[in-house]
C-alpha positions in Angstrom: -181.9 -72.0 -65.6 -183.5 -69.0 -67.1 -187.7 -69.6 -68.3 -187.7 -69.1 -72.4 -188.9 -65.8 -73.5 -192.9 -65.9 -74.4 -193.3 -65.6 -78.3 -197.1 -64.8 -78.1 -197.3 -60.9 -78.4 -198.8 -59.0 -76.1 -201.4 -55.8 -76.4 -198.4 -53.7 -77.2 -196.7 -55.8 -79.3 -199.4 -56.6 -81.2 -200.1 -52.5 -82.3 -196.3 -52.4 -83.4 -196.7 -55.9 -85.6 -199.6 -54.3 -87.3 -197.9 -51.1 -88.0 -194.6 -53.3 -89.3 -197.5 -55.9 -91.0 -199.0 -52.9 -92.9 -195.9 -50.9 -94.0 -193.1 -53.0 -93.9 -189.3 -52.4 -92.4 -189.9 -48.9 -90.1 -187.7 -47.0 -88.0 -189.2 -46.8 -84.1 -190.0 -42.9 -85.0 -192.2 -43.9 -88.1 -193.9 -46.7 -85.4 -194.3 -44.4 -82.6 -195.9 -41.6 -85.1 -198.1 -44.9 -86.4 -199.5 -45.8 -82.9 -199.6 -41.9 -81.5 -202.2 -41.5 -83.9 -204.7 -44.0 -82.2 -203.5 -43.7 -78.4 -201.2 -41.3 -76.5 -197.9 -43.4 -75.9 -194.7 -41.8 -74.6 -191.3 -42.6 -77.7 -189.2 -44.3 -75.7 -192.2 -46.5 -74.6 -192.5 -47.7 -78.2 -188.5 -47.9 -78.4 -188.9 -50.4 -75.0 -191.7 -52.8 -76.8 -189.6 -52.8 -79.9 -186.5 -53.7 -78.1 -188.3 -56.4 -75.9 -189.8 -57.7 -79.1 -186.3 -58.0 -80.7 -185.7 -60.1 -77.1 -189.2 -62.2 -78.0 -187.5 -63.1 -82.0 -190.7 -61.0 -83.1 -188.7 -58.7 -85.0 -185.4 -58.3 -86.4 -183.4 -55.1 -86.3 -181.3 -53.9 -89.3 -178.9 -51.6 -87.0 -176.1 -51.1 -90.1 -177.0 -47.5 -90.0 -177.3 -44.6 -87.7 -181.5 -45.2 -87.7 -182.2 -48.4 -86.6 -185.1 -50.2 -88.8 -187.1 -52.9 -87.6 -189.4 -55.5 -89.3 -191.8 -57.7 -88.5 -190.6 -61.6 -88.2 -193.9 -63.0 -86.8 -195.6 -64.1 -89.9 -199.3 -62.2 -89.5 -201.8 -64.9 -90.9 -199.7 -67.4 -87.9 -199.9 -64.8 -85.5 -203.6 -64.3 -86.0 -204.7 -68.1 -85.9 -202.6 -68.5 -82.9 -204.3 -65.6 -81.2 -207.6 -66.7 -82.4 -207.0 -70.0 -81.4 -206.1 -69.5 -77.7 -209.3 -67.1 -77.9 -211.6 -69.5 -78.7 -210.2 -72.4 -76.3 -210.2 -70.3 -73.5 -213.2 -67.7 -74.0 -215.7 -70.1 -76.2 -214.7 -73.6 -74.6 -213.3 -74.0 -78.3 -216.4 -73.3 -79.9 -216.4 -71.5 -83.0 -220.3 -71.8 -83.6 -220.2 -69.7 -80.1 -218.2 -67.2 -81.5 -219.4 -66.4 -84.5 -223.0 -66.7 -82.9 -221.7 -63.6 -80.1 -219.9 -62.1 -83.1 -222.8 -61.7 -85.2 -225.5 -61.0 -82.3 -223.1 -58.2 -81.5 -222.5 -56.3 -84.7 -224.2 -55.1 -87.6 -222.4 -57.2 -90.4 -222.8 -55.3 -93.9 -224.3 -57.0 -97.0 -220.8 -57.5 -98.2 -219.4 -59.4 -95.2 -222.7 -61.6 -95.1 -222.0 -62.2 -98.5 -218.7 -63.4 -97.7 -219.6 -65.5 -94.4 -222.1 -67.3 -96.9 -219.5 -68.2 -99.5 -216.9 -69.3 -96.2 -220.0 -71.5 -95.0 -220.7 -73.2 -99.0 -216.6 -73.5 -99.4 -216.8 -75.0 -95.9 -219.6 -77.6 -96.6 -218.3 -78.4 -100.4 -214.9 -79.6 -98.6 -217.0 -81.7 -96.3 -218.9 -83.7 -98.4 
């Protein structure tokens, strides 16, 4: 009996999602051109991930024309807590005071993001109480 097919993306996968995440249905060219931008990766490498991903059910594949479109079916906001999730378990013993902590210690948050992080933190303890 054949082992299901892993849903959690991997590195790869994940760059495609976020180029199908932040423009929608796109044909492997526009995906590869997307990703070549950041990292040097060879076209029918991106054509692989995509077709493995169609394998994963992390996209679906509108092939009624001669280009073949592809769109994202892993909802991102899921995708990310998942991620996150597993992150945290495994890497802060489930921890998020660790992470943050490491997070903050190790960058330079901007008066804006602090900003934000401090109206998280009052939304956070208002739905405690």
């Amino acid at each position: 009996m054949s082992k299901p097919k892993s849903t959690k993306p991997t590195e790869a996968e994940l760059e495609v999602l976020q180029v199908l995440w932040k423009n929608g249905p796109s044909t492997v060219r526009f995906v590869h051109e997307k990703i070549s931008e950041k990292k040097e990766i060879g076209y029918t490498t991106t054509l692989k991930i995509m077709q493995n991903m169609l394998d994963k059910v992390l996209v679906n594949r509108n092939d009624s024309t001669r280009t073949h479109v592809y769109a994202a079916i892993a909802n991102e906001e899921a995708t990310q807590k998942d991620l996150l999730n597993r992150f945290l378990d495994s890497t802060f013993g489930g921890s998020a005071m660790k992470l943050v902590m490491q997070a903050l210690g190790n960058h330079k948050a901007s008066h804006e993001e602090i900003s934000k992080i401090r109206e998280l933190l009052k939304e956070k303890e208002g739905g405690s109480k």
